[in-house]
N, C-alpha and C positions, 0 to 999 in steps of 0.2 A: 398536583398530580402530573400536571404535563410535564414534560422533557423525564420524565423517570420512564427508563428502559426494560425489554422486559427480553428475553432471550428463549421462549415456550415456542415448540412447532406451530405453526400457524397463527399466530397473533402477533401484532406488527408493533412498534413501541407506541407506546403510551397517546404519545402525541398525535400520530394517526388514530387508535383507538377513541377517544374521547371525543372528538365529532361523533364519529361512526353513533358511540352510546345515547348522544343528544340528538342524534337521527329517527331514535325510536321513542322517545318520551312522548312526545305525544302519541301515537296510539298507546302503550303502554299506561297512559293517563286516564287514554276513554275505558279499557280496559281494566282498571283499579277504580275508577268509579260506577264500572256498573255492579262489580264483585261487592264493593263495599257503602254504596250509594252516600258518599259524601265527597264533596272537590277536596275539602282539607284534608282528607283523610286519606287521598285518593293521592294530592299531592306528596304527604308524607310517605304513601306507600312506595313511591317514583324513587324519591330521593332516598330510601333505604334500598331501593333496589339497586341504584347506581354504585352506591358503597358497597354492597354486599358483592356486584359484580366483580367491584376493580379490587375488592380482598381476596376472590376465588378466581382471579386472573389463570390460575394454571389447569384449572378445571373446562376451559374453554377449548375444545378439540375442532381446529379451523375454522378461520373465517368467515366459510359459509357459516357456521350453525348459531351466529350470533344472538339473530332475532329468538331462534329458540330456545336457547340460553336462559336470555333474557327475559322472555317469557315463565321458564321455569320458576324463575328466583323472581320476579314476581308472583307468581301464583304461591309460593311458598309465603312471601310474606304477607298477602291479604289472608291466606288462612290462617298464618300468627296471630292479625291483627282481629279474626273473626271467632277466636277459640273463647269458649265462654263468653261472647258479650250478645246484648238482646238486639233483636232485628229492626233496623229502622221502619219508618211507615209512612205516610200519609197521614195529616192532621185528624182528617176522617174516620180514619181507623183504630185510631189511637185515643180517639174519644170514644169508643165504643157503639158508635153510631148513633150519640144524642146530641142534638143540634143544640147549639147554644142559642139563645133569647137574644136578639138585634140592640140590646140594648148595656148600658156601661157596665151591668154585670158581667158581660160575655168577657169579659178581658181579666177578671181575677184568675180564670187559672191558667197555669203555666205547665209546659210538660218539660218532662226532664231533659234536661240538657243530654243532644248524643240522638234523642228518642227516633226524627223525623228525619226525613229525606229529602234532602241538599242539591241546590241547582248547579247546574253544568252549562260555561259558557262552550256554545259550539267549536269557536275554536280552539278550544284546551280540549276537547273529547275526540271530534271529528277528523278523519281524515281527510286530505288537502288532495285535491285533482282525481278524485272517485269516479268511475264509471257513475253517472245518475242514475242508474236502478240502483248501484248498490251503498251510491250516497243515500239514498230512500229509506234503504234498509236499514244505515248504520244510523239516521235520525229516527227512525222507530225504537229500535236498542237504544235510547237515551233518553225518552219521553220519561217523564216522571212517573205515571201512571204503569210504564214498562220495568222502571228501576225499582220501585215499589215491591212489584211483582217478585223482580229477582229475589229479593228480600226474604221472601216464603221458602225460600230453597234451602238446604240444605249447602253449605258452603263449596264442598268437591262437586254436587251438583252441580249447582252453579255456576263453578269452571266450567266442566263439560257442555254445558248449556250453552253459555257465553261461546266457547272456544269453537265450537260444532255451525251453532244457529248462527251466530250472529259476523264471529270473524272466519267462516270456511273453514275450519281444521278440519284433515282427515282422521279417521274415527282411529289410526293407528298410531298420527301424530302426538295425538291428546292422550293415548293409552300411555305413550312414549314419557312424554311430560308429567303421568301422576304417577308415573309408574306403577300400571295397573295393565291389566289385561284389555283387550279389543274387546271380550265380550260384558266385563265387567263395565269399559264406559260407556258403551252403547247400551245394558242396563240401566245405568246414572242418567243418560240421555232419556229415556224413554221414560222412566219417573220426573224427572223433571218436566218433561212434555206433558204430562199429564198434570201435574201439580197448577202447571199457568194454566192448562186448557179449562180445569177445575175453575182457578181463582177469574177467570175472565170471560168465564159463561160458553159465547160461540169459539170462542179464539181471539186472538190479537188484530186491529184492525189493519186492513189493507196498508201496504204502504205505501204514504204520499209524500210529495215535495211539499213544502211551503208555493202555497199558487199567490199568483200576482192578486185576488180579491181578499186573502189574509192581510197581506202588506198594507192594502188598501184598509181593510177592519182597524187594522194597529193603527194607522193616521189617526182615521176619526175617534177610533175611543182614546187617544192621546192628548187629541184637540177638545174632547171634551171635558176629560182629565181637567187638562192645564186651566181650562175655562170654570170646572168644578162646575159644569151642569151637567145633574143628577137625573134631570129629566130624559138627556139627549142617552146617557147611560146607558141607562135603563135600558132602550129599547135597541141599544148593541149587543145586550144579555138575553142568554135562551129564558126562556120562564123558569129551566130546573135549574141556570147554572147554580156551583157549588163557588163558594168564598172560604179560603181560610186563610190563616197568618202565623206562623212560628214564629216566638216558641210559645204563643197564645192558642189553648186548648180548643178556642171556638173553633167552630165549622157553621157555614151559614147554609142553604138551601134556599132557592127560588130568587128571581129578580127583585120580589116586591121587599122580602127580607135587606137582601142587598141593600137595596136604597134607604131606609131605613138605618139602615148602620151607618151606611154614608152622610147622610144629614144629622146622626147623633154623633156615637162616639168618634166615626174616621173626617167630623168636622176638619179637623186638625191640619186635615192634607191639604186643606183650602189655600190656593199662590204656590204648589210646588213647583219644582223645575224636573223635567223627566228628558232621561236620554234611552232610543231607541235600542235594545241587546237582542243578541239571535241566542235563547236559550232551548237547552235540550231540545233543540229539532222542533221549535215553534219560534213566535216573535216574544220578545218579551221588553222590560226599561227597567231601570234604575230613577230611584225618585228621591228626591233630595225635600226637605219640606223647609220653612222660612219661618224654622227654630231657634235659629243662634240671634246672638247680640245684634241688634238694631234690625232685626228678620233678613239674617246675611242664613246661606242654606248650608243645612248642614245633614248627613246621610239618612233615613229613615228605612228603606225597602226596596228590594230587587226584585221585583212581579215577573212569576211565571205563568202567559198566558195558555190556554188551548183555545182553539178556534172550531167549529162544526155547522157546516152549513151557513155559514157565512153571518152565525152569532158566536160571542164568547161563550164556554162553555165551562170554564173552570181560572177562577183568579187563585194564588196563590201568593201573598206576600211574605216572602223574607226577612225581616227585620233585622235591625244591626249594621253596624256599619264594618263588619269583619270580613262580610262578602265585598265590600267595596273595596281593602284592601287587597284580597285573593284576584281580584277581576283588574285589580289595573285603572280603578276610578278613583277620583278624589274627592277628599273628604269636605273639602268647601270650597264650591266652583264658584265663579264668577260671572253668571249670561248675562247677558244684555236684557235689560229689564224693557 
């Protein structure tokens, strides 16, 4: 596409434009993942978007209205990609709320591919040199527990919800963009408000920064990880935290369950290698286990931590090694033993 010229009022050729378009992908990215709560699917929505833009080149009326543009024809394609299919979730949720037994049963069943909701590396979602309140704000709009949420929404809601709460649109902007009236989105806004207010009891939690004692949390349960004491664990864990693993249907409940899986069936992870990640607006690793030939490590799990009061409060592992290639990690590293 570059060096092709383009002769449209206000739009410069090609070659200028095409930075400009990779200027906005990332928020555009945190944006398709909160609408559709998956990275792959979030990433796919990015790159159809870029196409879609540079085939409606002549639809673009000045410079300025790039971003909004862009916006548009994104939001048109997450709701493409949202028209008749079923809403991702939380492993928890999706089991109906029966906890699976700590034990090698818990791992036969599997849910359907597509079902659950997919982690976000911070920097593919977040925005770069944020005011800190409102880097705050845009790590709360990423929590898994928050994307989840989106999920219950109706799809146009959703936009409005996203586009109002979470990235400031003004209420005429976002009318602008569904082509809808001012009071019809501010309607959509105000069900939606009530739909999370519903699904999250008092409301959404304050919003924090990752504080220096999290950072601290993540060392030790890393170093104890890597040591596979179960013991030291445990007592990093709230007594209610929640355990799950996709695309395995278990959901575990309490510390004591925890540990228990961990010395049965998650014996496995015994000698992994774990590299520190910043996911969804928390700390989270990548774990590699010492599966392959002659125990050389090969991909197993991307763990999304939450942190509360200075315990773990929710583990979430990933499986697959398919986030490993989306995230830019390698599939068989070499540490220093």
């Amino acid at each position: 596409m570059t060096g092709v010229t383009t002769e449209r009022p206000g739009v410069a050729d090609a070659a200028d434009l095409e930075p400009r378009l990779a200027e906005h992908r990332r928020e555009l990215t945190g944006y398709c993942y909160r609408m559709l709560g998956s990275s792959f699917d979030a990433e796919d929505a990015v790159q159809e978007t870029m196409i879609r833009a540079w085939r409606s080149l002549d639809r673009l009326q000045g410079a300025g209205a790039l971003r909004s543009w862009l916006y548009r024809i994104a939001t048109n394609v997450c709701l493409d990609a949202l028209d008749g299919r079923k809403r991702r979730a939380l492993p928890v949720d999706l089991s109906g709320g029966e906890a699976s037994a700590p034990v090698v049963e818990s791992l036969a069943g599997v849910l359907p591919d597509g079902s659950w909701v997919e982690p976000a590396l911070d920097r593919a979602v977040l925005p770069v040199g944020s005011d800190p309140a409102d880097l705050a704000v845009q790590k709360e709009s990423v929590r898994l527990a928050f994307i989840a949420a989106l999920q219950l929404l109706p799809p146009r809601q959703r936009a409005v919800l996203v586009l109002r709460d979470v990235l400031r649109w003004k209420a005429d902007e976002v009318a602008t963009l569904l082509e809808t009236s001012v009071a019809a989105a501010n309607s959509a806004l105000q069900r939606a408000r009530a739909t999370l207010a519903a699904h999250q009891g008092a409301g959404a939690a304050p919003a924090r920064d990752v504080a220096e004692a999290d950072t601290a949390l993540l060392d030790r349960y890393l170093n104890a990880f890597l040591r596979y004491d179960v013991e030291t664990l445990v007592t990093l864990l709230h007594e209610d935290a929640v355990m799950d693993m996709p695309p395995y249907a278990m959901w575990l409940r309490g510390s004591a369950d925890i540990a228990t899986w961990f010395t049965g069936p998650g014996h496995g992870c015994r000698g992994s290698h774990v590299v520190p990640l910043e996911l969804n607006g928390n700390p989270g690793f990548a774990q590699w286990r010492p599966s392959g030939p002659d125990g050389s490590f090969e991909p197993w799990a991307v763990h999304a931590l939450e942190f509360r009061d200075g315990l773990v409060v929710r583990m979430t592992a990933f499986l697959g090694p398919r986030l490993f290639d989306l995230f830019g990690l390698p599939r068989n590293p070499s540490p220093a033993r």
